[in-house]
N, CA, C and O atoms as CSV, one atom per row, in Angstrom:
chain,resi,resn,atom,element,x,y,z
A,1,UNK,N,N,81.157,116.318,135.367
A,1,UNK,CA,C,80.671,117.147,134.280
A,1,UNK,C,C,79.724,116.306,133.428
A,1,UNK,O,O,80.152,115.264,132.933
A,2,UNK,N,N,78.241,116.760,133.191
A,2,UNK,CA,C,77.678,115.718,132.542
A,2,UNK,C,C,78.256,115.689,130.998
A,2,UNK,O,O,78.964,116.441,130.327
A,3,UNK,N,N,77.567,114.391,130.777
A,3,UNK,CA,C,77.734,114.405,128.993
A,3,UNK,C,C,79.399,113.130,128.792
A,3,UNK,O,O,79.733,112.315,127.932
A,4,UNK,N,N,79.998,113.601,130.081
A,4,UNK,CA,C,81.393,112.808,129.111
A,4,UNK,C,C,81.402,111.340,130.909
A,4,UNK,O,O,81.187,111.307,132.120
A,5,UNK,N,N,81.861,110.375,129.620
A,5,UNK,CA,C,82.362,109.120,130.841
A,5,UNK,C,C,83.433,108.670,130.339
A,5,UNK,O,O,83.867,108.422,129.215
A,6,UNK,N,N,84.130,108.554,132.470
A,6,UNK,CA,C,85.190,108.544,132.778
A,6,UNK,C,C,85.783,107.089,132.981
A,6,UNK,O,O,85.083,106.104,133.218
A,7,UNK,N,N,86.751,107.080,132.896
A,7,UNK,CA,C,87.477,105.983,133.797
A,7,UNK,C,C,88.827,106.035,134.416
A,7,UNK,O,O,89.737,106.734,133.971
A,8,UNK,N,N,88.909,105.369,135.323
A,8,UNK,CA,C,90.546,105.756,135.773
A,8,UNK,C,C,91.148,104.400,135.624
A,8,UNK,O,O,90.493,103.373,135.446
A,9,UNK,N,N,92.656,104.489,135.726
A,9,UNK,CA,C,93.661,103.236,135.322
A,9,UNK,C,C,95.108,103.977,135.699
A,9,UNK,O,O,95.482,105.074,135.284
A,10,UNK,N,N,95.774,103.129,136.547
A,10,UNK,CA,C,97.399,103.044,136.515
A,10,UNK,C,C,98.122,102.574,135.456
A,10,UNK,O,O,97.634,102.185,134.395
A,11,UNK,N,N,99.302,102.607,135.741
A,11,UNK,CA,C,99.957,102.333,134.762
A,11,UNK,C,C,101.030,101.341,135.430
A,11,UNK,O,O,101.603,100.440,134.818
A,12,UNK,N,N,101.165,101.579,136.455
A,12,UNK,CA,C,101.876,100.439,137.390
A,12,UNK,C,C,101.658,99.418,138.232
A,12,UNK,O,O,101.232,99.701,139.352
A,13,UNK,N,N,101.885,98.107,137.905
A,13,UNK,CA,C,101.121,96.649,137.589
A,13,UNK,C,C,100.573,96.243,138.695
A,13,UNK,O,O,99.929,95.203,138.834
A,14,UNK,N,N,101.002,97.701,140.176
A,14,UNK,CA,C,100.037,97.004,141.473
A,14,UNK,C,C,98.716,98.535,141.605
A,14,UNK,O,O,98.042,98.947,142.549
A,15,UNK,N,N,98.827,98.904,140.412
A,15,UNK,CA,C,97.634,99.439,140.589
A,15,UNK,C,C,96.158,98.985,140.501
A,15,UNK,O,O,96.064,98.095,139.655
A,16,UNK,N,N,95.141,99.241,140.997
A,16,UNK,CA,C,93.725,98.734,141.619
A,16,UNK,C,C,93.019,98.405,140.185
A,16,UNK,O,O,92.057,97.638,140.131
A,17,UNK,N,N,93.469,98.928,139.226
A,17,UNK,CA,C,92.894,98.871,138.061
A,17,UNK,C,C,94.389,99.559,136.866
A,17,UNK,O,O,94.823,100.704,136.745
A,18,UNK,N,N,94.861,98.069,136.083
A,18,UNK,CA,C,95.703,98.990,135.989
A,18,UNK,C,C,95.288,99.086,134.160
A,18,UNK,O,O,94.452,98.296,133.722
A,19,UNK,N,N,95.811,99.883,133.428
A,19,UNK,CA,C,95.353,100.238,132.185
A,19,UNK,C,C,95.625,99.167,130.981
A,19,UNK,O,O,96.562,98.407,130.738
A,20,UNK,N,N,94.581,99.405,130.440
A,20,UNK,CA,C,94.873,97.496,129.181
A,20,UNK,C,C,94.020,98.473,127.394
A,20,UNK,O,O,93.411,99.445,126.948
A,21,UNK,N,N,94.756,97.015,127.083
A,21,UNK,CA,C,94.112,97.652,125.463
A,21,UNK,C,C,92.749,98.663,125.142
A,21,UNK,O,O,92.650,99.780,124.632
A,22,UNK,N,N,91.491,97.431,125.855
A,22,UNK,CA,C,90.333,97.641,125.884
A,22,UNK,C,C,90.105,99.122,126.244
A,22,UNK,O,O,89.421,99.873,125.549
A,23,UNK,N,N,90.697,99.471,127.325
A,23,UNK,CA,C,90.515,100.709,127.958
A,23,UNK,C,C,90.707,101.987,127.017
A,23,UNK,O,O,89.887,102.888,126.842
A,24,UNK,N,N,91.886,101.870,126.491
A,24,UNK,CA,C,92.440,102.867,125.635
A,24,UNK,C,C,91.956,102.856,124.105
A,24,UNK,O,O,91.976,103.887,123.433
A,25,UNK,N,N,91.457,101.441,123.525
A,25,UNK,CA,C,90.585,101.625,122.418
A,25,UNK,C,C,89.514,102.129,122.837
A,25,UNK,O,O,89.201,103.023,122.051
A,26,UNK,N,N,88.216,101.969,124.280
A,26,UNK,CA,C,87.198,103.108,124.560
A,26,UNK,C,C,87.498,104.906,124.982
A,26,UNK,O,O,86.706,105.848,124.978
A,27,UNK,N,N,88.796,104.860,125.280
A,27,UNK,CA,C,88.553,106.314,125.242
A,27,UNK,C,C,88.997,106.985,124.364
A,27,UNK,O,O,89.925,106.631,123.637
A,28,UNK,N,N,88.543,107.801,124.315
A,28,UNK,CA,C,88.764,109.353,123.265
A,28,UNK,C,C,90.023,110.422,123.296
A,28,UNK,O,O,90.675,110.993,122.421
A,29,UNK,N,N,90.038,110.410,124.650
A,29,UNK,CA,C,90.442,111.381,125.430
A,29,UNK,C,C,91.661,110.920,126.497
A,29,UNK,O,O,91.219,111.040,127.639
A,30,UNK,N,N,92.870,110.495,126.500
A,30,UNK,CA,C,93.610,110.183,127.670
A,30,UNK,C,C,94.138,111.231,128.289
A,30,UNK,O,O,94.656,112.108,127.597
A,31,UNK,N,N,94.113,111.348,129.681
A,31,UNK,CA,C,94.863,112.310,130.570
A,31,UNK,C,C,95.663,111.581,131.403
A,31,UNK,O,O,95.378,110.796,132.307
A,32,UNK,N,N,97.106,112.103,130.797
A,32,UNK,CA,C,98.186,111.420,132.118
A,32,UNK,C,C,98.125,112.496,132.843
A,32,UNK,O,O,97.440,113.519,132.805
A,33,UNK,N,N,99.423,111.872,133.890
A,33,UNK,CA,C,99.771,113.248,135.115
A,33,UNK,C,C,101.102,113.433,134.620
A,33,UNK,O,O,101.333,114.625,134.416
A,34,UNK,N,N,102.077,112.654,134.350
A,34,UNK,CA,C,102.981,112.758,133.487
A,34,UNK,C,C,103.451,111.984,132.498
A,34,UNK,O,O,103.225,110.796,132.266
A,35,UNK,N,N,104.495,113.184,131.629
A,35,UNK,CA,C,105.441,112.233,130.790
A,35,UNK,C,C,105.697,111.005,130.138
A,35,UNK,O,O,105.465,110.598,128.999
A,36,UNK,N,N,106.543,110.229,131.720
A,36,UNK,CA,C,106.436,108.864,131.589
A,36,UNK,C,C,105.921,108.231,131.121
A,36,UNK,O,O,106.241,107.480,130.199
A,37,UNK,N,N,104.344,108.466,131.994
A,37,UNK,CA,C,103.046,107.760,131.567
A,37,UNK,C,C,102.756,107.813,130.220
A,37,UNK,O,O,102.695,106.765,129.578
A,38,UNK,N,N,102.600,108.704,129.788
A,38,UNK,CA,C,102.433,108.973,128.340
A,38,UNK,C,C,103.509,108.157,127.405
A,38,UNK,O,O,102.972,107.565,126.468
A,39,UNK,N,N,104.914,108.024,127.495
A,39,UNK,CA,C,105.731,107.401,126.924
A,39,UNK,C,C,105.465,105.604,127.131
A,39,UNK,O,O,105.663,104.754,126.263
A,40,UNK,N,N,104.980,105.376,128.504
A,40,UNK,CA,C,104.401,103.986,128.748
A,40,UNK,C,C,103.825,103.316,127.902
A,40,UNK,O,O,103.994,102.302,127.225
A,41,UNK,N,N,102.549,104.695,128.219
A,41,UNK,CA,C,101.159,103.904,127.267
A,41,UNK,C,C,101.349,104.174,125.458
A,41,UNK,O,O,100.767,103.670,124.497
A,42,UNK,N,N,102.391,105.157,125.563
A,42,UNK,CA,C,103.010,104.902,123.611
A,42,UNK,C,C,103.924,103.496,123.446
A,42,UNK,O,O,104.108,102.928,122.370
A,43,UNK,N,N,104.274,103.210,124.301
A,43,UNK,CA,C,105.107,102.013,124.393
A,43,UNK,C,C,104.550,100.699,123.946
A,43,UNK,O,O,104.938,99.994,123.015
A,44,UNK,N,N,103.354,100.461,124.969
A,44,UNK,CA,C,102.419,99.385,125.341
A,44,UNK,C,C,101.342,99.494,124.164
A,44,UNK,O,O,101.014,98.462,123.578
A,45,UNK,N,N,100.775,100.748,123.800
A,45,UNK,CA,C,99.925,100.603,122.766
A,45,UNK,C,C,99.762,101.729,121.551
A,45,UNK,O,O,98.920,102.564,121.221
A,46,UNK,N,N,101.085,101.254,121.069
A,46,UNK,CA,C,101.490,102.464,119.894
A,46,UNK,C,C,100.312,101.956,118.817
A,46,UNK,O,O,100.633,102.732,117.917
A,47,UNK,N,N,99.365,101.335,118.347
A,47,UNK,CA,C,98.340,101.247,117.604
A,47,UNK,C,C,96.960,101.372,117.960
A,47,UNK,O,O,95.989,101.537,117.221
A,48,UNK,N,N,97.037,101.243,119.520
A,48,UNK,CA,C,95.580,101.947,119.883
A,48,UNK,C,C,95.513,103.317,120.210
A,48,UNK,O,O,94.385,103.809,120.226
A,49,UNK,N,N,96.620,104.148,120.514
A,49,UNK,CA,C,96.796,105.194,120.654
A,49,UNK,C,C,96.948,106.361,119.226
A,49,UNK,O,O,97.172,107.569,119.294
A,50,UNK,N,N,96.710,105.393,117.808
A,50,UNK,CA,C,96.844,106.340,116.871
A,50,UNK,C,C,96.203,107.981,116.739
A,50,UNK,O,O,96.589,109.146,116.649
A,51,UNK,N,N,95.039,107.217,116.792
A,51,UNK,CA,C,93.609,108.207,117.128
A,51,UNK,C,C,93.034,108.393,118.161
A,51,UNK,O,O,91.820,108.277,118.331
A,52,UNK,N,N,93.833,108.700,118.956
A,52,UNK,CA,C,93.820,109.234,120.251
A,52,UNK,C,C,94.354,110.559,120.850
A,52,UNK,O,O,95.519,110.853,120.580
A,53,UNK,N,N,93.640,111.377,121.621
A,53,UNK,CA,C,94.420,112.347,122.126
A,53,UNK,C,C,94.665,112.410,123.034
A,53,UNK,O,O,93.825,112.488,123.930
A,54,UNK,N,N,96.261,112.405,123.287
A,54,UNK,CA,C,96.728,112.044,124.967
A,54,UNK,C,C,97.175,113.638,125.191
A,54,UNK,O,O,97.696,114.457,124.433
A,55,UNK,N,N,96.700,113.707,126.682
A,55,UNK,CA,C,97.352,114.982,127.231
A,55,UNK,C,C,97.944,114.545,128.551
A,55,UNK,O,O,97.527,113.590,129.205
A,56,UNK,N,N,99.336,115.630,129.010
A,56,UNK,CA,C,100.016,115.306,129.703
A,56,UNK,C,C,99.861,116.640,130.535
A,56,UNK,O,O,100.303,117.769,130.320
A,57,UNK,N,N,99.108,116.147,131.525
A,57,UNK,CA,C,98.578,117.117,132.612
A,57,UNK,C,C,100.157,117.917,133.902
A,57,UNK,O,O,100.116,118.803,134.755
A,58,UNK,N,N,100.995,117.266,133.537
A,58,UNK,CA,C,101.879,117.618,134.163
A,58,UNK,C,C,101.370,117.924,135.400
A,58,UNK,O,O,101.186,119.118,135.636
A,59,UNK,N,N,101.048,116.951,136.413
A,59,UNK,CA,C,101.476,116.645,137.661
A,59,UNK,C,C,101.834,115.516,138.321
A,59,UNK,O,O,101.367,114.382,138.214
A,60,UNK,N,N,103.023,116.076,139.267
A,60,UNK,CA,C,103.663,114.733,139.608
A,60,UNK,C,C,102.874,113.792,140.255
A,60,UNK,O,O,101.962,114.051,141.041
A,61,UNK,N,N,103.251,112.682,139.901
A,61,UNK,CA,C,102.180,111.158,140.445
A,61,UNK,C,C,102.907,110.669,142.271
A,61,UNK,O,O,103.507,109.786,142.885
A,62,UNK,N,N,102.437,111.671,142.370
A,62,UNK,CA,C,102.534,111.338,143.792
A,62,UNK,C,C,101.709,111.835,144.974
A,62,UNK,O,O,102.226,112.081,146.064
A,63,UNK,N,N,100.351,111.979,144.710
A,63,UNK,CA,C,99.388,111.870,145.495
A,63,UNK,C,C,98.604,110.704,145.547
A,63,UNK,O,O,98.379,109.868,144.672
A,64,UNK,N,N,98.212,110.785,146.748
A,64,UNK,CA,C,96.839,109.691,147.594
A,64,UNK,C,C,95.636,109.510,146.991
A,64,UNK,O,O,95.093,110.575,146.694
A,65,UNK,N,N,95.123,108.673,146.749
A,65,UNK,CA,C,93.913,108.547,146.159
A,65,UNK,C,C,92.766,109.074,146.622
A,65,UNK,O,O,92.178,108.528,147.556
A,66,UNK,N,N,92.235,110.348,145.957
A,66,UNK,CA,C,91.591,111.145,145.820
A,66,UNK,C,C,91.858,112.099,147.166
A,66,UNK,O,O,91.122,112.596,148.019
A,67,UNK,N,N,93.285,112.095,146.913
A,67,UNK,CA,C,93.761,113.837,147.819
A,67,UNK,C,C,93.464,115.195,147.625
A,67,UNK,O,O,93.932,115.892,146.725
A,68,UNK,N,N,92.653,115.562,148.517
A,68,UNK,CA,C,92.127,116.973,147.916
A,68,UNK,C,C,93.032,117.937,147.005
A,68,UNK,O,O,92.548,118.701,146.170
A,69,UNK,N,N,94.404,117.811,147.265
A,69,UNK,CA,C,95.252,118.845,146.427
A,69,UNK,C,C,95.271,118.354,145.002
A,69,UNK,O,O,95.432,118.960,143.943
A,70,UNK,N,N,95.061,117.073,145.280
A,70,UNK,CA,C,95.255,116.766,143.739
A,70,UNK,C,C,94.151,116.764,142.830
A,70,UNK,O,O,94.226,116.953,141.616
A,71,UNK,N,N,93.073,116.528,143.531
A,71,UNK,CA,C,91.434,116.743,143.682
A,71,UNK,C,C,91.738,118.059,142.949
A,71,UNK,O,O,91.983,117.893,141.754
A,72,UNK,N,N,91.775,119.224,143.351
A,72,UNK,CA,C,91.724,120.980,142.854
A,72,UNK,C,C,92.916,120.932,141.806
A,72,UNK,O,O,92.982,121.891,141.037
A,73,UNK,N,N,94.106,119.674,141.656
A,73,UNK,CA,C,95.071,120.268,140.699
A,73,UNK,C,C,94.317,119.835,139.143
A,73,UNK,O,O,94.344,120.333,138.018
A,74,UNK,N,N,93.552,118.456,139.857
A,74,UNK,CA,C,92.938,117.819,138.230
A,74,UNK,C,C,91.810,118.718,137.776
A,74,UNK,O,O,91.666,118.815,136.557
A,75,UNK,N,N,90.828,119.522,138.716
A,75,UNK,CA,C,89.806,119.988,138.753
A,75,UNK,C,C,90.182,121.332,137.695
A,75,UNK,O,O,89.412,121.600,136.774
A,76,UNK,N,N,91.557,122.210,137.954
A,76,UNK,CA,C,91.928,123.117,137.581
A,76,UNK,C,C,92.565,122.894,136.244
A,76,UNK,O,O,92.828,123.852,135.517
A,77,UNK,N,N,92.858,121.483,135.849
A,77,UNK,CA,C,94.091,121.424,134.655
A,77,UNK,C,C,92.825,120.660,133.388
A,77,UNK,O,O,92.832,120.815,132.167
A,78,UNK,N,N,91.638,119.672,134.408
A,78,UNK,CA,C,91.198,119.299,132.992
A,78,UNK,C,C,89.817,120.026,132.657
A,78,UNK,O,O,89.475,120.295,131.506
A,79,UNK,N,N,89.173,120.273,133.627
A,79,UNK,CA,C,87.713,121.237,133.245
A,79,UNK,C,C,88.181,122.169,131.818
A,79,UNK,O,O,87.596,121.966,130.754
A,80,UNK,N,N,89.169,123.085,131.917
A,80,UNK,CA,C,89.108,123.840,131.098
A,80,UNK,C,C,89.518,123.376,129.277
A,80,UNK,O,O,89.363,123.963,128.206
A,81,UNK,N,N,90.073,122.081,129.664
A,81,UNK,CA,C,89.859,121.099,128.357
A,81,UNK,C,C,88.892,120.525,127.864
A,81,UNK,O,O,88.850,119.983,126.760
A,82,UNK,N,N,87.748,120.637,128.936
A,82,UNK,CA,C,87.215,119.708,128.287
A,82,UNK,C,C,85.564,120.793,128.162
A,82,UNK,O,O,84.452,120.273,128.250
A,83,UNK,N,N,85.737,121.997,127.993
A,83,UNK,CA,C,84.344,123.221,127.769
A,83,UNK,C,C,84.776,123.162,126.269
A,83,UNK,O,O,84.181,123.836,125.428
C-alpha cells in the first residue's frame, strides 16, 4: 500500500530479525498476530510502547513464511486498518 513503511520482526530470539527497542520507537503502528506477543513486547518495552498503537490481529502464529493463507489472513485483517 503506498504511503506507509513496513517492517517485520519476531519476537522469538531465533527469529531472522527479531524485534528490539529501535524498531518499536520507529513505528507508529504495531501489528501482532497474537496476544502473547503483545504482552511480550509490553513486557520488554513498556516505555517505548507508550505512544504506540498495538493491534492484536488475532491469528495464530503458526504459519510459514509468507504462506499464502496467511498472506490473505494479514491482507484481510490489516488493509482495512489502515484506509
Amino acid at each position: 500500500m503506498a504511503g506507509f513503511e513496513v517492517a517485520s520482526a519476531g519476537t522469538a530470539p531465533d527469529a531472522e530479525c527479531v524485534v528490539d527497542a529501535d524498531l518499536v520507537e520507529w513505528a507508529d503502528t504495531i501489528f501482532c498476530m497474537e496476544n502473547r506477543q503483545k504482552k511480550l513486547l509490553q513486557t520488554r518495552f513498556p516505555h517505548a510502547l507508550q505512544a504506540k498503537r498495538l493491534v492484536v490481529l488475532g491469528i495464530p502464529d503458526r504459519y510459514g513464511f509468507m504462506q499464502q493463507e496467511l498472506v490473505e489472513l494479514l491482507r484481510a485483517r490489516v488493509l482495512p486498518l489502515l484506509r
